[in-house]
N, C-alpha and C positions, 0 to 999 in steps of 0.2 A: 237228244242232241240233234241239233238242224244238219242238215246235208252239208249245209257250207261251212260250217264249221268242223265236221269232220274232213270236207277236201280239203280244209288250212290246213288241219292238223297233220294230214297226210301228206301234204304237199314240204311243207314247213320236216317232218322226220324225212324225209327223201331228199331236199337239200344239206341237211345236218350229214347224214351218209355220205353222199357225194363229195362236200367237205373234205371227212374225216379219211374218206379213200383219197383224195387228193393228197393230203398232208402225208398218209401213208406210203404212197408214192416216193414223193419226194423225201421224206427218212430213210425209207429205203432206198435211193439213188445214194443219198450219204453215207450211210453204213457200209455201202459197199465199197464207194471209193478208199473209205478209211479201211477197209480191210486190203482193198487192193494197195495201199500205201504202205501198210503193217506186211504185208508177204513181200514187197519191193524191201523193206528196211528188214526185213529178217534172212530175204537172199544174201545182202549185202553184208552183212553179220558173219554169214553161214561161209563166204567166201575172202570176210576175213583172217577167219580162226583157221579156215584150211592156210590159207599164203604165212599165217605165226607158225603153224607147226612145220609147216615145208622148213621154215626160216629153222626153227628147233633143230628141226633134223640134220638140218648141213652143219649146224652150231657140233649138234655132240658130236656126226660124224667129222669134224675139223681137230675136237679136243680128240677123239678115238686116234686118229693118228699123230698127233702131238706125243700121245704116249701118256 
């Protein structure tokens, strides 16, 4: 194999790389954001269930004194 065809060859796998960490990159800038959106949508979950049960709790204690 002639020299210059092996610097293509080598040239040519060291852009494919570069590429593939580019693309890599940028997926992972996306995955994070969707996880930082998934823990945003799971606070907000989290601090609905608590405002229902507060609500619960003034419910039974309202019927508790009702009798």
């Amino acid at each position: 194999m002639s020299d210059e065809v092996f610097a293509t060859i080598a040239i040519a796998f060291i852009v494919v790389l570069l590429i593939m960490f580019g693309l890599g990159l940028r997926r992972g800038k996306n995955v994070q954001a969707t996880n930082e959106q998934i823990e945003a949508n799971q606070k907000r979950q989290i601090e609905l269930h608590e405002r229902q049960v507060a609500a619960l709790e003034r419910i039974a204690e309202a019927l508790d004194r009702r009798g």
